[in-house]
N, C-alpha and C positions, 0 to 999 in steps of 0.2 A: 296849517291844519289839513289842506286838502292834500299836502303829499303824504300826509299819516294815513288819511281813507285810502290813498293808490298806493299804499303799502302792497310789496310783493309777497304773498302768503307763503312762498316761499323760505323769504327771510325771516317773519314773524315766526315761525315754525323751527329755524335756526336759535332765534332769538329763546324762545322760551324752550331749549330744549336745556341751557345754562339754569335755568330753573332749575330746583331740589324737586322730586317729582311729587309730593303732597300739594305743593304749587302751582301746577301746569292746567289740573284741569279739564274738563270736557274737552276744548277749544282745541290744545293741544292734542289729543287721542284723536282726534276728526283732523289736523292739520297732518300726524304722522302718519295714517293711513292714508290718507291726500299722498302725499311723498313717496310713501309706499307702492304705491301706484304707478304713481311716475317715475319709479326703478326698476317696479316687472316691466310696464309697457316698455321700457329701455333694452329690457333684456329680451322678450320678443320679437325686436326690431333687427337686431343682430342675426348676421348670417351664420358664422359657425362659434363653435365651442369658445375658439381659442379667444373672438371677437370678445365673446358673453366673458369672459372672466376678465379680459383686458377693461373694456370700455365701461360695464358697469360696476367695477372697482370702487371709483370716486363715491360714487351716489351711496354705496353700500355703507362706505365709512360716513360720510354726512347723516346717511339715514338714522345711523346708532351713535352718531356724537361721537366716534373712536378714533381713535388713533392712529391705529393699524388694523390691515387685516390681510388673511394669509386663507386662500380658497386652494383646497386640494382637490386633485383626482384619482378614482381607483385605475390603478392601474392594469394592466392586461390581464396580469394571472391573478389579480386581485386579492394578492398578498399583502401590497404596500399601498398608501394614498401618496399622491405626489404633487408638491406644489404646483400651482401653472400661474401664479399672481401675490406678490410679497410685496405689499405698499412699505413705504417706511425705512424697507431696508436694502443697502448698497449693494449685497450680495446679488450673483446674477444667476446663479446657480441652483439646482430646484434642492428642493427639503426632500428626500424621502423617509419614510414613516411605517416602519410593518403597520398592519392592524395587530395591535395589541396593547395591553396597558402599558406599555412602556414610554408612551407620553398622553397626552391628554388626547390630541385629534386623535390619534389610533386608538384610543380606546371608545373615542365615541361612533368609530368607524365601525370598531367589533360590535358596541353594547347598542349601537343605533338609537342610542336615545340624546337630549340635547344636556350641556353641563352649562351653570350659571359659574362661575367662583370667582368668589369678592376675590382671595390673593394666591393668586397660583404658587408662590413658594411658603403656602401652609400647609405642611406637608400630613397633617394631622388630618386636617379636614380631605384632604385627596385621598389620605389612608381607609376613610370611612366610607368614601365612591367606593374604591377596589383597594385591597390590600397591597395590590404590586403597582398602584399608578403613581409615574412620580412626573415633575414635568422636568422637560430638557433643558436644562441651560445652558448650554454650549452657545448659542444664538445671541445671548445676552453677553456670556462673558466676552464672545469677538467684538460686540459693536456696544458695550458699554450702556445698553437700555436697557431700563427697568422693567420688565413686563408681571403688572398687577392683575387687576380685572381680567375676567375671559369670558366670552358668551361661544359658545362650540356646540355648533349642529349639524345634523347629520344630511345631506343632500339626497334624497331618495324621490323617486317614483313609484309608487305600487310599493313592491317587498324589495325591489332591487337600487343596492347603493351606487349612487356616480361619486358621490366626495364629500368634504368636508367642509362648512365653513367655519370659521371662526376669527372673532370679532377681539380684537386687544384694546385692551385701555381706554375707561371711558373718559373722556377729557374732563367732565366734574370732578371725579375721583373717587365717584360713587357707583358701586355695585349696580351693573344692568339691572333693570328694572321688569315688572313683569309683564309692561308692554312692549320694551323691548324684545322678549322672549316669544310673543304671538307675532311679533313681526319677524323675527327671525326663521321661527318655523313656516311660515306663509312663503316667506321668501325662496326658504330652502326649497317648497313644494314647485315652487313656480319655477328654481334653477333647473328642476329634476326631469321637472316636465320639456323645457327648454333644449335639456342636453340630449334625452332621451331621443326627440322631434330629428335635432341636430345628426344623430348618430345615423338613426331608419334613414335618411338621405342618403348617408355617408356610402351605409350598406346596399342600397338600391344602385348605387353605380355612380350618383349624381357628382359626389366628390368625395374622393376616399383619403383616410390620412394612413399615411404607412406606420404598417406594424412591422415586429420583427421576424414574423411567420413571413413575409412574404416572398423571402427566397424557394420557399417549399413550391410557391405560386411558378418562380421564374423557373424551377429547377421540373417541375411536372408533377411532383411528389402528389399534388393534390390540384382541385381546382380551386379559382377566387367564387366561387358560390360555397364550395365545401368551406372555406378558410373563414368565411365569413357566416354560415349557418354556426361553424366553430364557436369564435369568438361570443355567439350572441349567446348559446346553449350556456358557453361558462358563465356571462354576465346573469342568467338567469339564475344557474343553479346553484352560482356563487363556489365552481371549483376552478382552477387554472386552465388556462389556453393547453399547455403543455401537458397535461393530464389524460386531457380527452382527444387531443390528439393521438395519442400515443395510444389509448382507450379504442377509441372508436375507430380510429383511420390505422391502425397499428405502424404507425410511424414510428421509427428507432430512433432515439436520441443522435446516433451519428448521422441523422438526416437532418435534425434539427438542428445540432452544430454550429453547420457549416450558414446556416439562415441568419442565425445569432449573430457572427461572425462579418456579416457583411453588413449588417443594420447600426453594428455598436462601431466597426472599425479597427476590430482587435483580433487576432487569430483565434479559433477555439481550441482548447482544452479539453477532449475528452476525458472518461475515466479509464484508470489504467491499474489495475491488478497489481502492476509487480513496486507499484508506489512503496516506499516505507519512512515510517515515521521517523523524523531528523530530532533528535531532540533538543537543539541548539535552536532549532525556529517553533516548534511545537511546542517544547516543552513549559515557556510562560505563560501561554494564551488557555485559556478554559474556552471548551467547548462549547455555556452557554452565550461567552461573548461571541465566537467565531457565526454561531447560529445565528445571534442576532445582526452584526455586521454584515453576515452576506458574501465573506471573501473567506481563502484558505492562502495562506503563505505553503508553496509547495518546495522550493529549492533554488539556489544561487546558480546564475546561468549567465551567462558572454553580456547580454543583453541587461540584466540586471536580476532582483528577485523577483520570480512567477506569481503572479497572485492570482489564480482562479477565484472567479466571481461572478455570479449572475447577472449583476447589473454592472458593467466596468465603470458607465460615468458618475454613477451616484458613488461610487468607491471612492473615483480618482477626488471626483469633487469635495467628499467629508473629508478629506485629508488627515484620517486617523491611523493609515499605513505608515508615514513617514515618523508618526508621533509614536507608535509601537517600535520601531525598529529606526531610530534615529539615527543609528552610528552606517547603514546602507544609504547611498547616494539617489540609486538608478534600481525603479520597480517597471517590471511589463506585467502588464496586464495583460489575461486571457480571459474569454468568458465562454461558460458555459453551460450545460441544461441543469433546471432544479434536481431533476432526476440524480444526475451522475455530479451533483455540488450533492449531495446527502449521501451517497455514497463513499464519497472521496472524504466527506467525515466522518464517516462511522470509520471510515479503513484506518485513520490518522487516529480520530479521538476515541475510537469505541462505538460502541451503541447508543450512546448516551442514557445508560445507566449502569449503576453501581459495578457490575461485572462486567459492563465491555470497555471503560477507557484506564487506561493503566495508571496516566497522571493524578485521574481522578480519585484511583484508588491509595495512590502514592500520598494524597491529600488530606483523606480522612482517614490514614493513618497515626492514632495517636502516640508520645515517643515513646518505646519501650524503657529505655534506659540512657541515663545522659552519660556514662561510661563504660569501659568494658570489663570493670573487675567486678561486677556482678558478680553474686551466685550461682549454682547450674539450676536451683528449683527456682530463684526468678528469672535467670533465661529461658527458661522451659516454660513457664507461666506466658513470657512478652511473645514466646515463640508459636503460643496457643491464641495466640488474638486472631480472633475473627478477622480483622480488615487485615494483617500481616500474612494469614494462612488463604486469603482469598488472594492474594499480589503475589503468593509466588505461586501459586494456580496459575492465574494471568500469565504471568512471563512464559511458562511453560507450555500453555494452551497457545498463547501469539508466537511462541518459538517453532510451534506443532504447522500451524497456519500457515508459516512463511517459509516452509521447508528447512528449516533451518537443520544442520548436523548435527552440531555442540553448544551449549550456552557458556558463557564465560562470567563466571563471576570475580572482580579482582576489588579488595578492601584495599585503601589507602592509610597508612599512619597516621596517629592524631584525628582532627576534625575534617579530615579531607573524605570527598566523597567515595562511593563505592561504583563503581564503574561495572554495568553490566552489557557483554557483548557477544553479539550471533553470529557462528558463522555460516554465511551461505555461499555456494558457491566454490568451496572451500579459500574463500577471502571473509574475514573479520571484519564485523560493521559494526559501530555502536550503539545501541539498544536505548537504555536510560541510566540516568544515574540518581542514585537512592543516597540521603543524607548520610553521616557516619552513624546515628545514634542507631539505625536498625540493624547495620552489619551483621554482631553478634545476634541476636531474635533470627536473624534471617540462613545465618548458617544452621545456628543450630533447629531450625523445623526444617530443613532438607535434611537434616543429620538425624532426626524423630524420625520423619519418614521413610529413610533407607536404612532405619534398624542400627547407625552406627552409637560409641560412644560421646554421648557430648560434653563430657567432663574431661575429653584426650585431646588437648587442642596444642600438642608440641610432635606430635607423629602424624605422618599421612595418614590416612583411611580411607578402604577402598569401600563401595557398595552399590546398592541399590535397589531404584525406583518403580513397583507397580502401581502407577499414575491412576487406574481405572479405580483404584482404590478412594483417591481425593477430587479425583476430577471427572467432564464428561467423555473424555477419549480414552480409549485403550493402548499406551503406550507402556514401554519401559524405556528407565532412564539410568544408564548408569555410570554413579557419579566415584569422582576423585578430590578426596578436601588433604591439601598443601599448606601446611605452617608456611607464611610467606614473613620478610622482614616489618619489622616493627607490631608485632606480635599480633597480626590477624591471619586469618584464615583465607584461602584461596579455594573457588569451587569451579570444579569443570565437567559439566555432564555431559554425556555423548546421547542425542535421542536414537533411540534402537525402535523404529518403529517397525511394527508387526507385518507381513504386506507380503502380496501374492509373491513368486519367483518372476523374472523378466524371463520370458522363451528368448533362445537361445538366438534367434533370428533378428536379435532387438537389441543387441549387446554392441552391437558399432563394430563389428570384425569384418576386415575386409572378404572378398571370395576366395581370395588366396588364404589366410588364415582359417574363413568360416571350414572348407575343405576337408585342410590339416587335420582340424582338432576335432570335425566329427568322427574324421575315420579312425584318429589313435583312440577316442575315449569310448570307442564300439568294441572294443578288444574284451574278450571274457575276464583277464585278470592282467594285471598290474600296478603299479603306482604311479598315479601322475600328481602333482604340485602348480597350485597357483600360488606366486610370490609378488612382492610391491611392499611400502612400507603402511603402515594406520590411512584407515581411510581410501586406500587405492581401489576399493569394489573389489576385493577376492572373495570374500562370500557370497557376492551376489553372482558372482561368473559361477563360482559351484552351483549354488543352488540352479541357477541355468541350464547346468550342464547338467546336473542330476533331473533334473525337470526333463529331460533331453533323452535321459536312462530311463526314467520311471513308468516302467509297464505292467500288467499284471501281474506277470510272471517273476517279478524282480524283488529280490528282499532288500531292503536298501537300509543301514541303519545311522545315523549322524551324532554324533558326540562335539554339542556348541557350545561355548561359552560367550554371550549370551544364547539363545534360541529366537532369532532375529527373523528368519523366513521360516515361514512354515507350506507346507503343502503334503495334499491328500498323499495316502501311500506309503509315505515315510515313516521310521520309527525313530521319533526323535531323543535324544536325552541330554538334559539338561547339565551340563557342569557344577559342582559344587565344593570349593574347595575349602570350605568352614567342615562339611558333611564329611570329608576327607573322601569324597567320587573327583578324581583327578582325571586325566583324558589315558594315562596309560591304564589306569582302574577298570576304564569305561570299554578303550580297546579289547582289552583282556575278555572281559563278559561278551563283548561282542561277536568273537571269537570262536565262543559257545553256544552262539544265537541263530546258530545257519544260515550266515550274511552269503548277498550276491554282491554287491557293492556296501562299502564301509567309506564314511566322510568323517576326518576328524578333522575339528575346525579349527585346530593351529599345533605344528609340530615341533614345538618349544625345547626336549629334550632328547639325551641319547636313547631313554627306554621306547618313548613313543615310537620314532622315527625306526628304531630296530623289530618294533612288533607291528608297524606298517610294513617295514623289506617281508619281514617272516608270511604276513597274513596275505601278501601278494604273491609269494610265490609257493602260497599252499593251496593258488585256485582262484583270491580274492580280488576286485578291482577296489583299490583305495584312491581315497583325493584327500588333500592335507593342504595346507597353504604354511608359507613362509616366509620371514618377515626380513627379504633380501634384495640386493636391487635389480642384478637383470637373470638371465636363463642358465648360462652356463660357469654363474658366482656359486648359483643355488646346489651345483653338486660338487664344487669346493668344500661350501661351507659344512653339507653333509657328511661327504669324508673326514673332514677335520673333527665332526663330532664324535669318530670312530668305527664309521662304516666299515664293512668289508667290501672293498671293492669289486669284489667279483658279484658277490650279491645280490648288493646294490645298483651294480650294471643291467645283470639279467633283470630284475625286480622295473627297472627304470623305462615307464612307457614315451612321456615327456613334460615340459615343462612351460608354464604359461606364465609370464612375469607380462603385469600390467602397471600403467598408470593411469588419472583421468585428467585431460589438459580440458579447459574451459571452450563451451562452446561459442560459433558467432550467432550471434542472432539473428532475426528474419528478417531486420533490419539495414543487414551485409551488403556491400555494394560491389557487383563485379568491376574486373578488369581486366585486359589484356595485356603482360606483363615484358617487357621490353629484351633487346636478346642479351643483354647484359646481367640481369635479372634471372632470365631462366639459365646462362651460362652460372651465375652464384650459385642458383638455389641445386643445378645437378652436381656441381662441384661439394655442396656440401652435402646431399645423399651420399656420393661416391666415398665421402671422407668415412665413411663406417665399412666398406668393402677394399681399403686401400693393402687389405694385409691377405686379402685372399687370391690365389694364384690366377685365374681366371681374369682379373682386375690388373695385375700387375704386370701379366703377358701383354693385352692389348687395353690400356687404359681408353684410347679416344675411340676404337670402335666400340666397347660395353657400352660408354657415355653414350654414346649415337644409336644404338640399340635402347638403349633407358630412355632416350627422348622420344624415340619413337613407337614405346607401348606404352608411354603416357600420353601422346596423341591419341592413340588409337581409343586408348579406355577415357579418360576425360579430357578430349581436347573440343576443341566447339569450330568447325570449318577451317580443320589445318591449325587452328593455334590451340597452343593453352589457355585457360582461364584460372585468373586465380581470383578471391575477395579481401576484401579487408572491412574490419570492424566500423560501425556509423555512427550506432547509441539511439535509439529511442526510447520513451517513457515506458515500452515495456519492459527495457533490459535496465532501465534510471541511469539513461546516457551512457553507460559503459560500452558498447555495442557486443554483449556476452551475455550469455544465457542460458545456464544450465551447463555439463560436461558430457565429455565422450570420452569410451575409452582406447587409449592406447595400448597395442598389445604386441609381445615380444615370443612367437611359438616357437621352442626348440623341440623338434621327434628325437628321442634318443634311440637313433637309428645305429646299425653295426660299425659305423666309422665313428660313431660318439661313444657307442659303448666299449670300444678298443681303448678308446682316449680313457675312459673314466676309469676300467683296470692297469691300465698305466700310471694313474692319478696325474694327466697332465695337467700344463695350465691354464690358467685362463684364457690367455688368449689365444692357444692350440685349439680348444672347446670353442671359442667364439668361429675360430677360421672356418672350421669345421662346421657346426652348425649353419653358418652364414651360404657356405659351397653346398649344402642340402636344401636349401629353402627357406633359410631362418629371415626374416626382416627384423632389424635391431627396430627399437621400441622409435626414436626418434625417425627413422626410414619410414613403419607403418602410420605417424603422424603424419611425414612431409607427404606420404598419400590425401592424410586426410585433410591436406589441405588445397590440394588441387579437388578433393570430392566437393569443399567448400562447407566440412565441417567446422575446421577453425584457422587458424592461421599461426603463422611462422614463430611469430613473439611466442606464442602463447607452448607451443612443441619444444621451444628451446626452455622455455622455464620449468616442466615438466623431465628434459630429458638431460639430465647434468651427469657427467663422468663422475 
């Protein structure tokens, strides 16, 4: 009897908590505030944070009869609550949690109020808390427990949240109770209070726990009074460290970086402009999972796949990278600012709404047709759908954004997909690829919009695109649709964007070229020709060059097919060969217009090119371009089309054949290049001067001569230097970046002009111009590769016999 009176209240308090709670009683409510008590005072006693979550753990679960319990905290930017205490379970690794409904704690992190619920996989009754709360079971399905019951409350002092508790499983099997709930709230007040207490030391100096600002501390960027007035301001106001950082201290995310970086143990990742979307890693993931998770697969590297992520450990540790992309071995992780992690999504996924992610729109697109022998009025109908005519917007407007040249579209046979690709660079990338079922829909509204037939799908058809019309940029686009095998249609548009002239100063000509070509093209009358094949930049060198003419006093008139540059001054006129305005048409009127200079923008036949000789030597300066490969083929070719050679001589001021070889990026690494190297690279200059007299008299004194007025103009203390390409995330590892142009000036001076009434040949014209001053097109590269505009590979791919 008398060891029942020295019962410990303790255990009696134990004992009747196995009681049904109609049972318990007064005695009970006065025993668990009793206990109650003796788990704040526990938690007061404690020195810091980490102490108060370890050490009063135990008491907490005794206190509520539970099972488990799992105490979060907010974390720095106070985005996510993060485990610091998981009774029950094996795992050693923390839980992180946005706040938001997307599990129970984050949602009571957001809505700060507390949740009872009898069975957390009722998913009815969660639905009637918040529409989007579900709970996580990931936790359950690893370690095989059930988790029923949940009491989850919110940790706060004043307005401001430190974390979460939340209570699992009541061991009776009955729903927390709603003395439960006043204890749990009491408790929470007293954590809040405790943390709060804990933290004002931390900040005072007394002992601090490291953040991951605190490189900005080591590096000067700011002080540890600023870093920690910081930290408190976000706690307060409930925005990110990194916010107001950036806010208040105008701190740049590449400051922050590198802080990141040394805290987590991973390289940083900033963001990087010239990214583009891969569709083989992008293309399965939806943008609100990638949100939610917190990471970006960015591309396949030596090292493994990059994964940019804010938090690298809570990544590595959910281990839901591996489960996404299973068939990859080896992932690195990078981490980096919120800032440039939402950037680096919107550039991959869109804006995150209906018009800025392409996949997205790829998605709620419904199928036009499940074949392609449709009718032309229901492919003109699937061709007018809202989300089909928004996505090829898209392509065109991200085509626009990424510089791109040409877009490619190529349909596959059968149910194989449609393959769309950019070129930039003038190299081919691939874009995305669209199911078969929209093919047809998708030709034919490019084929609406550029006015062509859509009922003629066994002939080419040329056309095109005033975009300003459907979209918000002002481009033209114009396209080429190709009967390809197995009876689809092929689409290739070129973008002709609209855009100032480059001055002439900008054009990549070296001083020995720039020179030349001012003084021929300052001449009152003649014809000169810029030549190359599609895409070489010979309009853009005109318009340069006209840009170069253009004075008040100068009537200048242009005949384009398209009207691609425009500028002030000019009289431009448009081609149209439906209208039946041809360029010989155009020339003709021209003629009559009291021109001082005349541009016709490509000299295709005999009539053109004979009312350009005649209008040049009645006074006129003309520029034409030609679709040839080097300088002195170009008055071959002319003759052969029936010139008169004497004419054509006098008429002939000179000639400019270009190409654009790929540039290095700023990324380039010098070198000083060995004598072995510089004997290759002058041997193969020389190999384009091997036929000219001057060269063949004394080959090793020129050579010795050439070496040494490439010292002189780019050499660095007696040596050469040359680069070679590196690759960084601005260029996406290639180490290339944008082009330069390559250029080939022949003057059709009196030893050329004797040649050309002679009609000699090509390679008389080459000798000849070369013994004048000419630099052959691959000579004026291997300059530009000692200037350290690009390199050797890239001149020899460019300059092919």
């Amino acid at each position: 009897m008398s060891a029942v009176l020295q019962r410990d209240p303790e255990d009696e308090f134990f004992d009747s908590q196995r009681l049904p709670p109609q049972e318990r009683g007064v005695t009970f409510e006065a025993l668990y505030f009793r206990q109650l008590q003796l788990v704040t005072n526990r938690i007061h006693e404690t020195e810091n944070i980490e102490q108060i979550m370890l050490e009063a753990s135990q008491d907490i679960c005794k206190l509520f009869n539970a099972d488990r319990l799992t105490l979060y905290a907010v974390n720095e930017d106070r985005s996510a609550i993060v485990s610091k205490v998981k009774t029950g379970l094996n795992t050693s690794r923390d839980l992180k949690l946005p706040i938001s409904a997307q599990s129970v704690a984050g949602y009571v992190a957001m809505a700060r109020q507390m949740l009872n619920i009898a069975d957390v996989y009722d998913d009815a009754a969660l639905k009637k808390i918040h529409p989007n709360l579900s709970f996580l079971q990931e936790v359950d399905k690893r370690s095989g427990y059930r988790t029923k019951q949940m009491l989850v409350a919110p940790v706060m002092d004043g307005q401001t949240l430190y974390g979460v508790l939340q209570v699992i499983n009541n061991r009776s099997d009955q729903p927390f109770g709603k003395l439960d709930e006043d204890g749990a709230q009491q408790l929470c007040k007293t954590l809040g209070i405790a943390i709060r207490q804990r933290m004002q030391k931390t900040e005072d100096g007394q002992r601090r726990k490291a953040t991951k600002y605190d490189g900005l501390v080591t590096e000067g960027v700011l002080s540890q009074d600023e870093l920690s007035k910081c930290i408190r301001k976000a706690r307060e106001e409930v925005r990110s460290v990194e916010h107001l950082l950036m806010a208040d201290y105008h701190i740049r995310p590449a400051q922050i970086g590198p802080s990141l970086s040394k805290f987590f143990g991973v390289p940083y990742e900033a963001f990087n402009a010239g990214r583009i979307r891969s569709e083989m890693l992008h293309g399965p993931l939806k943008r609100e999972f990638i949100e939610q998770q917190g990471w970006i697969p960015l591309e396949e590297s030596t090292e493994g796949l990059l994964i940019m992520c804010v938090d690298p450990e809570a990544v590595r540790g959910a281990r839901v990278v591996p489960q996404v992309f299973p068939r990859i071995s080896k992932f690195a992780y990078r981490v980096t600012t919120q800032t440039e992690f939402e950037e680096t999504l919107g550039q991959l996924f869109g804006a995150g709404n209906e018009s800025g992610s392409i996949d997205q729109l790829l998605a709620d697109m419904d199928s036009p047709l499940e074949h392609d022998a449709a009718d032309d009025s229901s492919l003109e109908s699937a061709a007018a759908d809202n989300e089909l005519v928004k996505f090829v917007n898209k392509v065109i407007i991200d085509a626009y954004n990424q510089k791109v040249s040409d877009i490619h579209i190529e349909p596959m046979p059968g149910k194989a997909k449609t393959g769309i690709r950019f070129r930039i660079d003038g190299t081919l990338q691939p874009y995305i690829e669209v199911p078969a079922q929209f093919r047809q829909a998708m030709v034919t509204r490019l084929k609406i919009m550029c006015d062509l037939d859509i009922s003629e799908k066994r002939k080419p058809q040329d056309g095109k695109i005033k975009f300003k019309k459907y979209g918000p940029i002002d481009i033209e686009l114009r396209v080429a649709t190709i009967p390809s095998a197995g009876g689809v249609e092929d689409v290739v548009m070129r973008i002709l964007a609209a855009g100032e002239p480059i001055p002439l100063e900008k054009l990549g000509l070296t001083v020995h070229n720039m020179e030349r070509l001012k003084k021929t093209v300052s001449k009152p009358y003649g014809l000169f020709y810029v030549c190359g094949p599609t895409g070489s930049g010979k309009t853009t060198t005109l318009h340069s060059i006209l840009k170069f003419l253009n004075t008040p006093d100068t009537k200048i008139w242009t005949a384009e097919d398209p009207v691609e540059i425009t500028q002030k001054g000019l009289r431009q006129v448009q081609i149209n060969k439906k209208a039946g305005i041809d360029f010989a048409l155009v020339m003709r009127a021209f003629l009559r217009a009291d021109p001082d200079i005349i541009m016709v923008g490509e000299s295709r036949d005999k009539e053109t090119v004979s009312m350009g000789v005649e209008a040049s030597l009645t006074g006129h300066m003309v520029f034409s371009t030609l679709h040839t490969n080097s300088a002195p083929e170009s008055i071959t070719r002319l003759l052969d089309m029936g010139m008169d050679p004497f004419n054509f001589a006098d008429a002939l001021l000179g000639i400019l054949a270009q190409r654009l070889a790929k540039k290095l990026c700023d990324c380039k690494a010098s070198y000083f290049p060995d004598a072995e190297e510089i004997k290759l690279f002058v041997a193969e200059y020389a190999e384009e001067l091997r036929h000219t007299p001057t060269w063949k008299a004394d080959h090793a004194g020129e050579s010795k001569k050439l070496y040494e007025s490439w010292i002189k103009l780019y050499g660095e203390g007696g040596k050469l230097k040359m680069y070679r390409a590196v690759g960084c995330d601005k260029c996406n590892k290639t180490g290339y970046k944008g082009r330069i142009g390559l250029h080939e000036l022949m003057i059709a001076d009196d030893d050329a002009k004797k040649l050309i009434q002679e009609r000699a040949r090509v390679a008389e014209l080459f000798s000849a111009a070369v013994n004048s001053g000419m630099r052959t097109l691959k000579m004026d590269g291997m300059e530009k590769v000692l200037m350290g505009m690009t390199d050797l590979k890239m001149v020899r791919s460019v300059c092919i016999k």
